[in-house]
N, C-alpha and C positions, 0 to 999 in steps of 0.2 A: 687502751689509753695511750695518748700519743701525745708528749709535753711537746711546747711549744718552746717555755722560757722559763728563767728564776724570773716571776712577778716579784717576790719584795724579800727582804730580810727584815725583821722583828728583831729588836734587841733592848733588852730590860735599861731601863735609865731612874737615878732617886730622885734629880732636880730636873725639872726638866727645861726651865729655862737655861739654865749652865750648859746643858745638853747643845740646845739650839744654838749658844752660842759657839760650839766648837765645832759645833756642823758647817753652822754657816762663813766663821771664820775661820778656823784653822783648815777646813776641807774644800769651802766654795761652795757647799752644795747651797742647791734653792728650793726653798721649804715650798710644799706643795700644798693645794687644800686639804684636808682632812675632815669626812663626815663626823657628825657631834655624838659620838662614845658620850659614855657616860663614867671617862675615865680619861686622867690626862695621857697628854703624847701628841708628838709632830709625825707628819710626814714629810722627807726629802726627795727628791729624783737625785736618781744615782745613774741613770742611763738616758736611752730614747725610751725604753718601756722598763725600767724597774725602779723600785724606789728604795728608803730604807726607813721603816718602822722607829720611834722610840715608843715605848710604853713605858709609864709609871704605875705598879703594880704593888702591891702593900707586898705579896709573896716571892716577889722574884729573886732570882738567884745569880748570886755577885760573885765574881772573883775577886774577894775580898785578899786584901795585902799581896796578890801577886801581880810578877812581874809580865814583862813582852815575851808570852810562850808562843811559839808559831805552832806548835801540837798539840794549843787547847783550842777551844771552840773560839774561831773567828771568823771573817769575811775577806773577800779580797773587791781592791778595786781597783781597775786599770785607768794606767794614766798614758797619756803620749810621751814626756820625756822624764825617765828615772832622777835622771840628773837634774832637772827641773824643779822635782818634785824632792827632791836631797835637799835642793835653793830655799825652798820657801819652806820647807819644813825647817831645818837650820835658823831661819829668818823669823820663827815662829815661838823658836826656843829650844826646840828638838833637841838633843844631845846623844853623840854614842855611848861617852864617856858618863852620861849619868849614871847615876847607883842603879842596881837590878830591879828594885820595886819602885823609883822614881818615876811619876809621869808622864814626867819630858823623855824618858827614852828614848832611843832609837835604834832600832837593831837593823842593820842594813845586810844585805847579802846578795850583791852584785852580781857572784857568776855562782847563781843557787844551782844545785841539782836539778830542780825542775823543768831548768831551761829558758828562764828569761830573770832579770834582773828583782828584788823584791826589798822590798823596807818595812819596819814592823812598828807599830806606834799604838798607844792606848788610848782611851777615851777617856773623860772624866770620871767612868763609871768602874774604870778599866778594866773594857771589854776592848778585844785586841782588832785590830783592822790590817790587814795588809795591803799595801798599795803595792800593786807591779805595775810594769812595762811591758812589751811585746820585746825589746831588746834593750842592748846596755848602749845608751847614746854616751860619745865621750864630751865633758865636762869640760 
């Protein structure tokens, strides 16, 4: 077997309208077609070739009252400027300073270990997303 690519990310959603809205506006993304399941849920492009799943499922599994964990199950997504994306996250509401299990969080960590710049934010569902950069643009 010889992978080519991540085609998509799957990620459990309870509204799924409220979903779409923070896809499309708090991330940018552009909701894509989706064949007709016999279950709700959008598709995004998230790439040239990946997308990202919401599924609304009666059984799925929530990270119910927690907070922006970068070492639970999340996704990352790369952007061109960190700093940028600090702006309009900020602009959106985002906060460092909010409480731990508040929505708006934002947990930022500019010079991470891993070697490029990363920012941590939840979703309506709060399921954890990370946005990186390739490096730390100055601001």
């Amino acid at each position: 077997m010889q992978i080519e690519a991540l085609h998509h990310v799957s990620i459990p959603v309870s509204d799924i309208e409220s979903s779409k809205r923070f896809y499309r506006e708090t991330l940018g993304l552009e909701e894509m077609a989706r064949p007709p399941f016999d279950f709700p849920g959008a598709w995004f492009h998230l790439g040239p070739n990946q997308a990202l799943h919401l599924i609304v499922h009666p059984h799925s599994t929530f990270r119910v009252g927690k907070g922006v964990d970068s070492r639970d199950i999340h996704y990352a997504i790369r952007v061109a400027s960190y700093q940028g994306a600090l702006e309009h996250l900020r602009g959106k509401g985002f906060r460092e300073d909010a409480g731990e299990t508040e929505l708006m969080r934002m947990r930022t960590n500019p010079r991470g270990t891993a070697g490029f710049p990363q920012i941590y934010i939840l979703d309506p569902d709060r399921n954890v997303i990370e946005i990186n950069a390739e490096r730390l643009d100055v601001g």
